[in-house]
C-alpha positions in Angstrom: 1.6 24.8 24.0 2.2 27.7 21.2 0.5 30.7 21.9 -2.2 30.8 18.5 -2.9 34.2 17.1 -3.9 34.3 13.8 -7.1 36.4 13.7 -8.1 39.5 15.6 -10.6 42.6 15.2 -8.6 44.9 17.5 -8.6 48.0 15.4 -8.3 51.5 17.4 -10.3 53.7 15.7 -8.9 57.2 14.6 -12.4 58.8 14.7 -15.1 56.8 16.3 -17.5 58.5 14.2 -15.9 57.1 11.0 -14.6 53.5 11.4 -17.0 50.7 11.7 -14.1 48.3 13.9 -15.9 44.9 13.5 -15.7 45.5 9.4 -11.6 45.0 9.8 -10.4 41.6 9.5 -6.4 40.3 10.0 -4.4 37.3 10.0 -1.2 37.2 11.5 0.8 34.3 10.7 3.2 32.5 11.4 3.4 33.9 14.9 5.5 33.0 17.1 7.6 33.2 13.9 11.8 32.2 13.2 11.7 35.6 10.8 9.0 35.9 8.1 5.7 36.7 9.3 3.1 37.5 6.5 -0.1 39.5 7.4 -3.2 39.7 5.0 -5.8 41.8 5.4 -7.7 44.6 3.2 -6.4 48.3 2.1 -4.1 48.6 4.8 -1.8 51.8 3.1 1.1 51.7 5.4 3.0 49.1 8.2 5.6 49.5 10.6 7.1 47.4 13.1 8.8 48.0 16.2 11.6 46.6 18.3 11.1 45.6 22.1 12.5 48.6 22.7 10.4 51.1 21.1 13.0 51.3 18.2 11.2 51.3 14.7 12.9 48.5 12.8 10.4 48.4 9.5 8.2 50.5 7.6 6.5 50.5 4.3 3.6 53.0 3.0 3.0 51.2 0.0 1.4 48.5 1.1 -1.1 45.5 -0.3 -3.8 43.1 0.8 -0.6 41.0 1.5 2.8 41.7 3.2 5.4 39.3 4.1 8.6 40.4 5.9 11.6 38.8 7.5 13.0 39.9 11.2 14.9 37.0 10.9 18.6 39.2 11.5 16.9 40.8 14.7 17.3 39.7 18.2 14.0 37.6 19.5 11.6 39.2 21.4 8.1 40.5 21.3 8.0 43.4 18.7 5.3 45.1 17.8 3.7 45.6 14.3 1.5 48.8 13.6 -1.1 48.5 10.6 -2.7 52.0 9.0 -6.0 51.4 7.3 -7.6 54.4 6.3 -9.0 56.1 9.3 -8.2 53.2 11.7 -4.6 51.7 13.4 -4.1 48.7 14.8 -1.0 47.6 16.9 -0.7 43.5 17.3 1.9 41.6 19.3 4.8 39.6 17.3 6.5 37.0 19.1 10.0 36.4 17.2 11.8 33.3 18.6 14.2 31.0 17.0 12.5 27.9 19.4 9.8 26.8 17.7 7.3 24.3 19.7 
């Protein structure tokens, strides 16, 4: 069975005091992904994703409610994808795999 993970609220806040978590909404999707995953979610200002190793692959600080991106020439594996959104980051899971089920 794929592993389904389209939607999640896991935002670490920056400051507590600040950040209201359950207002932050994302979707994730396609993942597991071949290459192109697209994310949507609200005023995020800046992405970057990592390699299994820790390596950061991707960035881009001029970001939309949208963003689509292809790891497609990178070896499979789970990388991870960092979202900025104003005093708030969130870190979610990418599984890139060129088996899909």
């Amino acid at each position: 069975l794929p592993i389904v993970t389209n939607t999640t609220r896991n935002w670490i806040p920056l400051d507590v005091s600040r950040v209201d978590v359950d207002e932050f909404e994302l979707q994730v999707y396609p993942n597991p992904s071949s290459g192109v995953f697209t994310v949507n979610s609200d005023n995020i200002t800046e992405f970057r994703v990592y390699d299994p190793s820790g390596k950061l692959v991707l960035e881009n600080s001029q970001v939309r409610n949208r963003i689509s991106f292809d790891l497609s020439g990178f070896s499979e594996g789970i990388y991870v994808l960092e979202l900025v959104k104003s005093d708030a980051v969130l870190r979610k899971k990418l599984i890139l795999s060129t088996v899909q089920r």
